[in-house]
N, C-alpha and C positions, 0 to 999 in steps of 0.2 A: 474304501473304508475311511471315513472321516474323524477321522482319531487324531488328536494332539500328540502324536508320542516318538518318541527318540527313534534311531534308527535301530536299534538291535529290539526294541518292542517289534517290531514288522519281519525283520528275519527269526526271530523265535514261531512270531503268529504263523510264518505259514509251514512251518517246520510241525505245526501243531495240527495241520490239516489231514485226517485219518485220508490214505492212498498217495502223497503226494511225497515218492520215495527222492535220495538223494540224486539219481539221474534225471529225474522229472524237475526236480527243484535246481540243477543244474541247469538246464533247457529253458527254463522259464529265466534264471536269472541272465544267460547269453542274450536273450531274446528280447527280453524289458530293463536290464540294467541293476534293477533294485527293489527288494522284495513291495518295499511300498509303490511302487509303478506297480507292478502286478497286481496288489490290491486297489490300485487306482485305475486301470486298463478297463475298457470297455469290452464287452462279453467278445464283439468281431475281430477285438484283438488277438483272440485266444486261439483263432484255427492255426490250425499245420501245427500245431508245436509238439511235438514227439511227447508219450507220455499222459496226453491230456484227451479228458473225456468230458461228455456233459455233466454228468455227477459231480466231476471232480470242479468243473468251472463252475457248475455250482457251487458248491462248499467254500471256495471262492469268496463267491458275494457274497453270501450267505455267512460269511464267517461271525461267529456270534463267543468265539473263548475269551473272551476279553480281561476276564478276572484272574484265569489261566497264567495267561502271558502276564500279567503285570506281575503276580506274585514271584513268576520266575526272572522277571527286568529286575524288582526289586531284592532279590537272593544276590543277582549278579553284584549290583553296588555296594550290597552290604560286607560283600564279602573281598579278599583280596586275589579275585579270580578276574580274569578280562575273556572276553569273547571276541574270536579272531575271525571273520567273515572271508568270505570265500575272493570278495572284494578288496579285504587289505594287504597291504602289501609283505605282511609278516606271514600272509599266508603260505607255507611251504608249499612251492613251485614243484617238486614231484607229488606230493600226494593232490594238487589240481588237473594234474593231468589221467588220474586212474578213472575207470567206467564210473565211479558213483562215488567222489569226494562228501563227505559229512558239508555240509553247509555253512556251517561255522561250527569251532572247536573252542570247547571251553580250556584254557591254561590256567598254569599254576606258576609262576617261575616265569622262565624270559623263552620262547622259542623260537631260535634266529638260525635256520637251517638254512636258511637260501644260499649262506655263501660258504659253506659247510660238505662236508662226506658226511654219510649216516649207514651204519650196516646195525642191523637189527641178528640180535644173539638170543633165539629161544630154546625149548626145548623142556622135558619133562618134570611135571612137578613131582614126581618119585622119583628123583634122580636117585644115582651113586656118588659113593668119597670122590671117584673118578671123574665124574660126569660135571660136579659142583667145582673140584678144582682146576678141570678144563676149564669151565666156565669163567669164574673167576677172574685166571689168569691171562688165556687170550681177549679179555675185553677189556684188562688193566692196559694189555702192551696197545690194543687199539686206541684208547682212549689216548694214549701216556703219546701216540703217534697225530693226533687230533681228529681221529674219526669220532662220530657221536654214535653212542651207543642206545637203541633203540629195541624195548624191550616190552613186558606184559604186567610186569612186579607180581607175578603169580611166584609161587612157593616154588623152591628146587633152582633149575637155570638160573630163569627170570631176576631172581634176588641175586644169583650170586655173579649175572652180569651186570647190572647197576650195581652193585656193590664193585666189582672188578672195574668200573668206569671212573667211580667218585675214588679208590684207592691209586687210580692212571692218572689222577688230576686233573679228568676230563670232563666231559658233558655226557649225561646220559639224558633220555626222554623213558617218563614211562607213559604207557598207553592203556586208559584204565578199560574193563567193562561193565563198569558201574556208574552213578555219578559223581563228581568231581571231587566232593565232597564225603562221599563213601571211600574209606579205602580198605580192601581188600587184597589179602588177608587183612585181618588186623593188627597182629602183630607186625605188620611191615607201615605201622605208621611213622615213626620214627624215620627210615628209610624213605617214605614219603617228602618228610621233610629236608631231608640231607637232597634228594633232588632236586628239589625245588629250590634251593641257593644258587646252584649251578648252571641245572639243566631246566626240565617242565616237566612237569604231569599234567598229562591232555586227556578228554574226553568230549565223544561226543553226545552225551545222555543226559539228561535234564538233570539237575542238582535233586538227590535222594533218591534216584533210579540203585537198586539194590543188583545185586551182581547175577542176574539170573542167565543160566545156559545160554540160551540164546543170540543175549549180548556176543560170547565171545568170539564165535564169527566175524562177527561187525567191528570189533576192535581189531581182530588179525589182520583185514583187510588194510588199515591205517599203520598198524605196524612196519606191513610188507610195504606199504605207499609212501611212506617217509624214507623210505631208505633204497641205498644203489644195490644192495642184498641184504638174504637171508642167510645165515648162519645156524644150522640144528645142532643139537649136542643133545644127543639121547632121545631117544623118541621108540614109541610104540611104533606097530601098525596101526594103530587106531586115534593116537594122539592128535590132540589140536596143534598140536608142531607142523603136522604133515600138511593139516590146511593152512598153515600160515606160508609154508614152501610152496604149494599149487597156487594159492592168490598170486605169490611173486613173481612165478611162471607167467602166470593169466598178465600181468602189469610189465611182462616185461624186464623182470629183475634178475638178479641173480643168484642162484642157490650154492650154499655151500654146506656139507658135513663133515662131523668128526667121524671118524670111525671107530666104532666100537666092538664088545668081543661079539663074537659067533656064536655065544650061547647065552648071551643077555637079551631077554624079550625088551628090556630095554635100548636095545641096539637094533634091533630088526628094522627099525624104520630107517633109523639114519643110513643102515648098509644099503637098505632099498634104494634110497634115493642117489650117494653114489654108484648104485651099478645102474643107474634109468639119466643118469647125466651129471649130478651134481658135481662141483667141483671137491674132492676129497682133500680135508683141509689137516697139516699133522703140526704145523708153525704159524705165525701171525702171517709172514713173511706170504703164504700162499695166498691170503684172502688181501693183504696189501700191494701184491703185485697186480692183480686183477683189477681192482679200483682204479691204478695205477694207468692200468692199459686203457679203461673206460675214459678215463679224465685228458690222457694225452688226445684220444681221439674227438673228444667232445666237451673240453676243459671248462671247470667253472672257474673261474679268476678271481680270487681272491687280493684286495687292498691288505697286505700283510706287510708290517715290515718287526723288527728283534725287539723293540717296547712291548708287542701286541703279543708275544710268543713266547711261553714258557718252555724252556731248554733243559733237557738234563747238562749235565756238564759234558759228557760225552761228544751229543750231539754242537753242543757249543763250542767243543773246541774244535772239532771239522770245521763247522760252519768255519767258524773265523778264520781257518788257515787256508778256504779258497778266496784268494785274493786275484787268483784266475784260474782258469779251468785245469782240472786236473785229474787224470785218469785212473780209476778204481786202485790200480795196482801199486801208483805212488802214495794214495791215500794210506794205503795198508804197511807201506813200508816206513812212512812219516810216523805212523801212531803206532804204529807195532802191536797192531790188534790182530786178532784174530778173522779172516777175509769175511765170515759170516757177522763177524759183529760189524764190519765194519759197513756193510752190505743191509744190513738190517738200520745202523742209525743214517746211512741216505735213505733209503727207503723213508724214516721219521721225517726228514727233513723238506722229502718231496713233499709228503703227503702236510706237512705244515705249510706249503707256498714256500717254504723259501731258496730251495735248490730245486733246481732243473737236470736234470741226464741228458747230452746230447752224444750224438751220434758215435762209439767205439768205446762206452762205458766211460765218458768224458765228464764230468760233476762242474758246475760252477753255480756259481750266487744267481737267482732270477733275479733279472731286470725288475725297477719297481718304477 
């Protein structure tokens, strides 16, 4: 293609090519580097590449949407949204590694996961008083702990986890099935905006894609891809919750439910899911240990030190009194807390980079 045009004109064009799904446009991009090689590749280039048919290489050359792509390059600039390629380096490192990453993701806001936890909190839009204040509350104490909280901004859970993230002082992502520009409901625009100071609102659909069914599979998958788990609260058997927890399976993730009553058809899925594996979630504490155990075995290292890190006072005052290591039970006797609180604000402080547990429930300051 002998087009003058910027680089995200050329990863849009071939996002535009009817049959050329995100696996395929994965494989091409491993293969050629950069969507404009691929339209600059010669036809011989094309064999073995998983995905690819003569049709498809045709449409290829053949590419003729030109007017297409510009009006959507030009949406991009005008607007206060950046497009994040599968090539930059903002691109969140777990959702490139799922069977079929979006190609590039339109943001809202700053999205800087790479050195970050992310557990994603959904579940039904007919929630309960129950179900909203679960909600709510363990994604304020995640947040408040510096996980990001990773959501759908659908009605029910969804609001009242991003809501529970921005009231934790934290980061939330939401993940639209519309485009970037649509937000849905629409009464969560406002909420929209309170994300997007902190956290992002992402999408992968073209600017003025309307929220139709079908989207929302495709969003779920992004959900569950950004994040080290899934968290349900409330769910049918039939809910899109349940496919957001099967994707996380399929990627690798981890699942986690509340448990709800026995007679709520809003509770049938979540109980499904703990009696088939999930981890049965009744305090923060459960789904923070587990991250916990993921990160010790496979840690992401975070450059943190006490400028970069909002403390409650709590947790600030631990921090400060390991001046050397010191074991769970001098800690509790020093502050004369309660052994679960005081269990729960290491817990914070792990998950913030700045304490480490060694060996005999031993606490001291990480090395920086």
């Amino acid at each position: 293609m002998n087009y003058k045009k910027n680089d995200i004109f050329y990863w849009i064009a071939l996002n535009n090519i009817h049959g050329i799904g995100c696996n395929t446009y994965k494989n091409l991009i491993q293969h050629f580097g950069t969507p404009k090689e691929v339209f600059d590749a010669p036809v011989k280039e094309f064999k073995n590449i998983d995905g690819l048919n003569s049709s498809l290489i045709k449409a290829i050359k053949a590419f003729d949407k030109v007017e297409t792509v510009e009006k959507e390059v030009d949406r991009v600039k005008r607007s206060d949204v950046d497009v994040i390629t599968l090539n930059n380096k903002q691109y969140p490192c777990r959702l490139k590694e799922i069977y079929d990453p979006p190609p590039y993701l339109y943001v809202k806001g700053r999205l800087t996961l790479n050195a970050k936890v992310a557990v994603a909190v959904v579940g039904s839009r007919a929630s309960t008083p129950y179900g909203l204040g679960i909600a709510q509350k363990i994604s304020m104490e995640l947040a408040s702990c510096g996980v990001v909280i990773v959501s759908g901004m659908a009605r029910g859970i969804d609001s009242h986890a991003h809501r529970g993230a921005l009231k934790g002082r934290g980061e939330t992502i939401a993940v639209l099935g519309s485009g970037i520009d649509v937000v849905y409901p629409p009464e969560n625009d406002r909420l929209c905006k309170e994300i997007a100071k902190t956290g992002a609102v992402v999408s992968e659909f073209p600017f003025s894609t309307p929220p139709l069914t079908g989207n929302f599979p495709r969003r779920n998958r992004i959900i569950s891809g950004l994040s080290l788990g899934v968290l349900v609260i409330e769910a049918s058997l039939r809910s899109g919750s349940l496919i957001t927890a099967r994707l996380a399976l399929e990627q690798g993730r981890d699942v986690f439910a509340i448990p709800g009553s026995v007679t709520s058809l809003r509770s049938q899925g979540t109980n499904k899911l703990i009696k088939s594996g999930a981890k049965l979630v009744e305090k923060v504490e459960d789904v923070l240990e587990e991250i916990l155990d993921y990160r010790r075995k496979d840690p992401i290292e975070k450059n943190l030190n006490m400028s970069s890190v909002s403390l409650e006072k709590d947790e600030e005052d631990i921090y400060k009194s390991l001046e050397r290591p010191k074991h769970i039970d001098e800690i509790i006797s020093e502050k004369n807390l309660d052994p679960s609180a005081v269990s729960a604000l290491l817990l914070a402080l792990e998950m913030k980079g700045l304490v480490r547990q060694h060996p005999g429930k031993f606490f001291a300051k990480k090395e920086t």
